[in-house]
C-alpha positions as CSV (number, residue, x, y, z in Angstrom):
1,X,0.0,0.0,0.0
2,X,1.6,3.5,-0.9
3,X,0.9,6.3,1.5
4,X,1.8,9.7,1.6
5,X,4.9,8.7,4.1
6,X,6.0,5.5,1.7
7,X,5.8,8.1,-1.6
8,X,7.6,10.6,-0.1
9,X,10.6,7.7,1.4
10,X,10.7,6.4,-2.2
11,X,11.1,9.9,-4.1
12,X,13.6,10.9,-1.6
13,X,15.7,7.4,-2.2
14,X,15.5,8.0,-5.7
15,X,17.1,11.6,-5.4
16,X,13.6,13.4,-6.1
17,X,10.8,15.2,-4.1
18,X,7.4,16.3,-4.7
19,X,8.2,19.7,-6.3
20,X,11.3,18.0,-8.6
21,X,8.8,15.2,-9.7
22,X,6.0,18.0,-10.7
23,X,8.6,20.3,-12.6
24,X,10.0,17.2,-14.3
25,X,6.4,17.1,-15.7
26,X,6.3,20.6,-16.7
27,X,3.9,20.8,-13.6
28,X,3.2,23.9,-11.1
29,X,5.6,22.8,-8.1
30,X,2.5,22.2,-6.1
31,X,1.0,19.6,-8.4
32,X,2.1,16.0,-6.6
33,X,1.3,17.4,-3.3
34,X,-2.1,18.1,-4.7
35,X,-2.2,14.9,-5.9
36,X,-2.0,13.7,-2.5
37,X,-5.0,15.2,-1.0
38,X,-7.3,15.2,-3.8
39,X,-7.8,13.5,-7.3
40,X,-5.0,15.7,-10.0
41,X,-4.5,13.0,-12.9
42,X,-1.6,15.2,-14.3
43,X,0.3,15.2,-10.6
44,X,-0.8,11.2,-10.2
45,X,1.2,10.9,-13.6
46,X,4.1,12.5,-12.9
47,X,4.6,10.7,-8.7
48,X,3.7,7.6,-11.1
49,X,6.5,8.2,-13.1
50,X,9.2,9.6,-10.6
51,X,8.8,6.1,-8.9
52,X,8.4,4.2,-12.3
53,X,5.0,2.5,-10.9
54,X,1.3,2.5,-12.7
55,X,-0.7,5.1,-11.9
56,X,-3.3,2.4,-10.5
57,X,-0.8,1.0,-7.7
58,X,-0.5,4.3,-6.3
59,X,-4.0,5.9,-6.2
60,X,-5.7,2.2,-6.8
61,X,-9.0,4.0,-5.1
62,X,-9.1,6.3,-7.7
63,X,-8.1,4.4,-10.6
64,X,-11.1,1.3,-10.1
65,X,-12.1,-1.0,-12.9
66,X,-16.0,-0.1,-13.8
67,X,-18.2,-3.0,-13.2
């Protein structure tokens, strides 16, 4: 399960933060902290990315198969 600790641990190992992972996306620096709090596809994209995981691991509440 990734939390808002475990995303932040894995950027950090990985030389990155929130703000570096948004501007890498050509993001406002508050994007992926948005992306915490509150659905932002474009800021789920880019923590997706920094940590080279799908977008559905991370926010897998948001990101549901339709039944």
């Amino acid at each position: 399960m990734w939390d808002k600790a475990k995303i932040k641990i894995e950027l950090i190992k990985r030389g990155s933060n929130f703000t570096k992972a948004a501007l890498d996306e050509d993001l406002s620096s508050g994007a992926c902290r948005t992306a915490l709090v509150k659905p932002f596809p474009a800021g789920e994209r880019a923590l997706a990315k920094a940590l080279n995981v799908p977008v559905e691991e991370l926010f897998p509440e948001r990101y549901r198969e339709a039944k």
